[in-house]
N, CA, C and O atoms as CSV, one atom per row, in Angstrom:
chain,resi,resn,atom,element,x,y,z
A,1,UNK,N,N,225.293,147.794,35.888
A,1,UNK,CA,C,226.008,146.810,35.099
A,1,UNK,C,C,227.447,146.733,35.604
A,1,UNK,O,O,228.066,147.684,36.082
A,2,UNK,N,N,227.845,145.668,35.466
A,2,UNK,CA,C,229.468,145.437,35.919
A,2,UNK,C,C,230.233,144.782,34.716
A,2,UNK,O,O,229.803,143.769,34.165
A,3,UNK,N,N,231.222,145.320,34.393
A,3,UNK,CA,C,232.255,144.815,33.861
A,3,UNK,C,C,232.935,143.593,33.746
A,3,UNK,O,O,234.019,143.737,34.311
A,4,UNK,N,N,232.817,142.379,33.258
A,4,UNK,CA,C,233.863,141.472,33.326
A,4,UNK,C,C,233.914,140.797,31.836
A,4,UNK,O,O,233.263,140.881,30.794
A,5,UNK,N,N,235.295,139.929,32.422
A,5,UNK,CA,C,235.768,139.546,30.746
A,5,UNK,C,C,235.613,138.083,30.519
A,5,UNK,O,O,236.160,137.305,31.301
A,6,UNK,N,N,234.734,137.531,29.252
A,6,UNK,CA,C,235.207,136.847,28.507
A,6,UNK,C,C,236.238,136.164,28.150
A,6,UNK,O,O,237.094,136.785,27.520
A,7,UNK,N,N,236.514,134.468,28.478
A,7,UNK,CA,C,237.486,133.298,28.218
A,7,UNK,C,C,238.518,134.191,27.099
A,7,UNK,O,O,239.691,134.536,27.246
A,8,UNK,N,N,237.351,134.453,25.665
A,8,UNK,CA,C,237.895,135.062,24.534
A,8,UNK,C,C,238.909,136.419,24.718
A,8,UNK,O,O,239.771,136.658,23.872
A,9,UNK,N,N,238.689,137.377,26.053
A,9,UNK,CA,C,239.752,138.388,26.087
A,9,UNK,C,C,237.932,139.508,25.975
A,9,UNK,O,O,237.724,140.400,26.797
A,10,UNK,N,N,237.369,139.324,25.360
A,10,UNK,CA,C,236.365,140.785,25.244
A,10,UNK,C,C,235.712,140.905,26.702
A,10,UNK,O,O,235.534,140.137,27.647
A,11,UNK,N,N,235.447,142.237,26.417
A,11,UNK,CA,C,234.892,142.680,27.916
A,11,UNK,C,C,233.056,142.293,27.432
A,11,UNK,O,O,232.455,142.220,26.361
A,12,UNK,N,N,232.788,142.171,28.476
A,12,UNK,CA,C,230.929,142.317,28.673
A,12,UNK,C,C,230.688,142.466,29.987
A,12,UNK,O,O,231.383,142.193,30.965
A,13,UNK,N,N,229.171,143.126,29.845
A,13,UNK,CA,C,228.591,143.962,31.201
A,13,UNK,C,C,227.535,142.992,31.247
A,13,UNK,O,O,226.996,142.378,30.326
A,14,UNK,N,N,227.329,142.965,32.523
A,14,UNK,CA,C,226.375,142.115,32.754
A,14,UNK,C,C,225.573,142.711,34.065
A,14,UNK,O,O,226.201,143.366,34.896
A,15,UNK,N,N,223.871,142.408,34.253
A,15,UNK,CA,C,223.431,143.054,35.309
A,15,UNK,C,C,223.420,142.375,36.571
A,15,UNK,O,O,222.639,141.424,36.612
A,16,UNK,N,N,224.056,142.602,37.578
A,16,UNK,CA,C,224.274,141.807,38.821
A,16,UNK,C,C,223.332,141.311,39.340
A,16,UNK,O,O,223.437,140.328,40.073
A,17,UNK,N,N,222.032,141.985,39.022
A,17,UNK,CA,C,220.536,141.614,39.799
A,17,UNK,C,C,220.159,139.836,39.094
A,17,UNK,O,O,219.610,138.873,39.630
A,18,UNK,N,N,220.634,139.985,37.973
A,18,UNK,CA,C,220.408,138.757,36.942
A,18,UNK,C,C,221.266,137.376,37.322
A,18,UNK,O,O,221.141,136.227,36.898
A,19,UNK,N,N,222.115,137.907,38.215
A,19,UNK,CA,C,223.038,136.523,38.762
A,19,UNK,C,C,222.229,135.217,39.523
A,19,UNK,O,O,221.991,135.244,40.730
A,20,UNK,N,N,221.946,134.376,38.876
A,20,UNK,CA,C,221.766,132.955,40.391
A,20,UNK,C,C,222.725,132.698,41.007
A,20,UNK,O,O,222.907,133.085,42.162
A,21,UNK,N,N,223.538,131.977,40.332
A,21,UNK,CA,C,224.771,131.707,40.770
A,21,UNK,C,C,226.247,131.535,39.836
A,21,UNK,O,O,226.464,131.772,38.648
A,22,UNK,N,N,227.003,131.095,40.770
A,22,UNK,CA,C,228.625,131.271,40.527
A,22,UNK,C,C,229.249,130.026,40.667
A,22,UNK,O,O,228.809,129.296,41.555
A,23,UNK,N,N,230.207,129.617,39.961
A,23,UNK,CA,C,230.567,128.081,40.289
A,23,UNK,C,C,232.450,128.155,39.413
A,23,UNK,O,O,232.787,128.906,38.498
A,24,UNK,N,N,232.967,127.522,39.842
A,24,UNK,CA,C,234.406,127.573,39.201
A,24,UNK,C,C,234.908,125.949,38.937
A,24,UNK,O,O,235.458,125.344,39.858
A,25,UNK,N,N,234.775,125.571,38.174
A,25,UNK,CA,C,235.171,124.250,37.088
A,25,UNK,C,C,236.197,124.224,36.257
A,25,UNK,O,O,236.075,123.229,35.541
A,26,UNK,N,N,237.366,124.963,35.936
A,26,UNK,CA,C,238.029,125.519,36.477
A,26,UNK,C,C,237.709,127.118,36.291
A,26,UNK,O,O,238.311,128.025,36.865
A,27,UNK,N,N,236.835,127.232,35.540
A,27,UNK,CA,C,236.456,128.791,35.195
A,27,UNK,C,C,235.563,129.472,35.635
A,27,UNK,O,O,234.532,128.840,35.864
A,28,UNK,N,N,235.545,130.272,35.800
A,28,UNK,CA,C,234.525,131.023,36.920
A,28,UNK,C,C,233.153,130.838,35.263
A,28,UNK,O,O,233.189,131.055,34.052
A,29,UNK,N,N,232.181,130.344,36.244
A,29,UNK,CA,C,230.524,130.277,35.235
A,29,UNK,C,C,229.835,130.805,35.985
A,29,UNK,O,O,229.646,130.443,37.146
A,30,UNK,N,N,229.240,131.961,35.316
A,30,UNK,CA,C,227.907,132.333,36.150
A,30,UNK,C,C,226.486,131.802,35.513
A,30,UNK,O,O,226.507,131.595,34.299
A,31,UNK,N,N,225.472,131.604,36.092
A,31,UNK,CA,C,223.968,131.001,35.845
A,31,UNK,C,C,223.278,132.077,35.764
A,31,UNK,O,O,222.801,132.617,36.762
A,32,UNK,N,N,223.155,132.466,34.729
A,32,UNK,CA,C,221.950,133.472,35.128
A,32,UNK,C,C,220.638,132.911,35.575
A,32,UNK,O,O,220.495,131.721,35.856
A,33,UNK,N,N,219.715,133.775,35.629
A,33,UNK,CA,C,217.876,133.795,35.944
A,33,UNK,C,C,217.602,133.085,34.753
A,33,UNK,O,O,217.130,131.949,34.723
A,34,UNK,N,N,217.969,133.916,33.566
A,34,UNK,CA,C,217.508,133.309,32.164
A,34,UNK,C,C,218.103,131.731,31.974
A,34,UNK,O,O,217.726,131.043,31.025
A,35,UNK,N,N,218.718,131.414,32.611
A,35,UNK,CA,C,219.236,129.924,32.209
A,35,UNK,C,C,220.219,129.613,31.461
A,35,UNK,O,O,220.474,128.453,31.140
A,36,UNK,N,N,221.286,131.251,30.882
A,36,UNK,CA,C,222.118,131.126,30.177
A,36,UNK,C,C,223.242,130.929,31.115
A,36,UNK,O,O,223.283,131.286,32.292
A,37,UNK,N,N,224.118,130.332,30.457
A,37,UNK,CA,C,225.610,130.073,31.379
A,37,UNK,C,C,226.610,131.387,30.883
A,37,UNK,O,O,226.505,131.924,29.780
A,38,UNK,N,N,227.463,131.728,31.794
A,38,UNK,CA,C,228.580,132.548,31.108
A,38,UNK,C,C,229.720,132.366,31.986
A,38,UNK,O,O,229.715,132.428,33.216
A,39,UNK,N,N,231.063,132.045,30.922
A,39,UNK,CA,C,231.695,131.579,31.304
A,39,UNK,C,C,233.048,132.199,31.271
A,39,UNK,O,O,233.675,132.057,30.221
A,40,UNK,N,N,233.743,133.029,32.484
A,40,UNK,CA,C,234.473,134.181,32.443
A,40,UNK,C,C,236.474,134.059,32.328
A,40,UNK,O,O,237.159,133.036,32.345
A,41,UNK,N,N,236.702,134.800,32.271
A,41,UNK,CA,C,238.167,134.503,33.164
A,41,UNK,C,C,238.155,135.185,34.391
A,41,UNK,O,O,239.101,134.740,35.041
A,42,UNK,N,N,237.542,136.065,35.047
A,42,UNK,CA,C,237.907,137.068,35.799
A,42,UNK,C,C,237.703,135.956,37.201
A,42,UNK,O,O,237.154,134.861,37.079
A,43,UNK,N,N,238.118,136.348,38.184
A,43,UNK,CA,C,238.010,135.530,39.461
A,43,UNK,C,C,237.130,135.471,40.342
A,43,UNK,O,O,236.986,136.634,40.720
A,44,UNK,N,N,236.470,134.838,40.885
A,44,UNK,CA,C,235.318,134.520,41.493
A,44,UNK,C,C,235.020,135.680,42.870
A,44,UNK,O,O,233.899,135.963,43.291
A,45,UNK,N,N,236.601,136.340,43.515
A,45,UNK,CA,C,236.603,137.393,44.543
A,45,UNK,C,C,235.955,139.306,43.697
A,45,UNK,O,O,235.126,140.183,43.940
A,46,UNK,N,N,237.278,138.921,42.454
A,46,UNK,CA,C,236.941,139.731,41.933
A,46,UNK,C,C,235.106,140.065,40.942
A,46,UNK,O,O,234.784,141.217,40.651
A,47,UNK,N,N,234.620,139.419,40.758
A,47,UNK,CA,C,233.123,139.064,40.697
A,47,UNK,C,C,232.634,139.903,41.754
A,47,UNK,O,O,232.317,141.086,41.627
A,48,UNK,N,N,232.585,139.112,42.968
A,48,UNK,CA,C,232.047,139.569,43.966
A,48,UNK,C,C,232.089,141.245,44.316
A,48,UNK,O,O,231.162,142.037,44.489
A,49,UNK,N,N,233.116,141.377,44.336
A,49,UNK,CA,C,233.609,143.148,44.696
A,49,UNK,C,C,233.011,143.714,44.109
A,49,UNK,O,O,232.249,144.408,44.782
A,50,UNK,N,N,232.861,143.881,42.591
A,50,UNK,CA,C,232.453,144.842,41.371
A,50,UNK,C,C,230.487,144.766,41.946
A,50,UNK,O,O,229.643,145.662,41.907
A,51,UNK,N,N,230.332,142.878,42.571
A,51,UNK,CA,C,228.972,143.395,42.933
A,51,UNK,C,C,228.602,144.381,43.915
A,51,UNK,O,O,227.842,145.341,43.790
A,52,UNK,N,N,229.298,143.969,44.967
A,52,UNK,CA,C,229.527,144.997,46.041
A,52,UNK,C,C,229.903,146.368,45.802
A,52,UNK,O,O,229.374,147.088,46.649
A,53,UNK,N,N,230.466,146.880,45.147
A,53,UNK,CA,C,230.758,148.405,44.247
A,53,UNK,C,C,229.211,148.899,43.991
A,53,UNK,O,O,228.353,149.598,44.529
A,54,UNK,N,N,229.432,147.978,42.672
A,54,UNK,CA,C,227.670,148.515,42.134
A,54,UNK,C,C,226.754,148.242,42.950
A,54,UNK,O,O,225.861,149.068,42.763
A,55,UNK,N,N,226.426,147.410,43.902
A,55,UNK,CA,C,224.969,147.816,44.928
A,55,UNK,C,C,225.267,148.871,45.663
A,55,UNK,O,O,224.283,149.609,45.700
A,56,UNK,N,N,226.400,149.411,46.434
A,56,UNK,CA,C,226.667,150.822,46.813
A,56,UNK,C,C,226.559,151.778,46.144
A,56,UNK,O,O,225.939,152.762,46.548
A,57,UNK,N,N,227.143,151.727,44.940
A,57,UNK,CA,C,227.019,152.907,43.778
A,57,UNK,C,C,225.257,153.338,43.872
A,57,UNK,O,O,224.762,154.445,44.085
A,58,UNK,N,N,224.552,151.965,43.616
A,58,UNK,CA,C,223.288,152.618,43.638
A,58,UNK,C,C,222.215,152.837,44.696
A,58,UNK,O,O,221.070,153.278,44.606
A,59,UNK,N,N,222.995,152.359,45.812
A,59,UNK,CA,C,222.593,153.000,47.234
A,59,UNK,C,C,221.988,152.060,47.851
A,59,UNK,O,O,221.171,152.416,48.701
A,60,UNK,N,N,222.203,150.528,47.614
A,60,UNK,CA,C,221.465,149.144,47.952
A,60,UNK,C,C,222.714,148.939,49.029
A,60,UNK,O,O,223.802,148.692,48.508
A,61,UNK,N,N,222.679,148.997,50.127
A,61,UNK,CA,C,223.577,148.779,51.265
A,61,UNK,C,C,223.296,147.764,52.095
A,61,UNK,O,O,224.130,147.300,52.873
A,62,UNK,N,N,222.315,147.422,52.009
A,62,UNK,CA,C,221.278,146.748,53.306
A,62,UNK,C,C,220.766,145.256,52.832
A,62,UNK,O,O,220.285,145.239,51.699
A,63,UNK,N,N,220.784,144.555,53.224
A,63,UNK,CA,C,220.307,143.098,52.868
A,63,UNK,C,C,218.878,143.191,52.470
A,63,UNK,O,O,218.094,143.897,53.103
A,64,UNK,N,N,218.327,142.102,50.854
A,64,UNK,CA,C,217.110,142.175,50.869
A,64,UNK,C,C,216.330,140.970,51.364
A,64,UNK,O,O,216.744,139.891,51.789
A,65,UNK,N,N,214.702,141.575,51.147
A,65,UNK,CA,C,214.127,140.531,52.366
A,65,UNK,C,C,213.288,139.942,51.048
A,65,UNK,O,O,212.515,138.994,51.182
């Protein structure tokens, strides 16, 4: 799970595997799988990193097929 925050200021974790996609309108929205939208303040680089953290953390280094 990764950390990011909520328009509102609260934190929520969310599971990176669950991401489709990412889009910035002006706010960073992520799509999940489930079809829910979420719609962050945190920055679209910073997103990325925390994914990159946590697939190392759990030893996913390598591109999947």
């Amino acid at each position: 799970m990764i950390e990011v925050m909520r328009l509102d200021g609260k934190k929520y974790w969310i599971n990176p595997h669950m991401i489709e996609s990412m889009e910035t309108n002006p706010d960073l929205t992520l799509l999940m799988l489930s079809g829910r939208k979420i719609v962050l303040k945190n920055d679209p680089q910073d997103v990325i990193d925390k994914i990159i953290a946590y697939r190392k953390k759990i030893g996913i280094n390598s591109q999947e097929v």
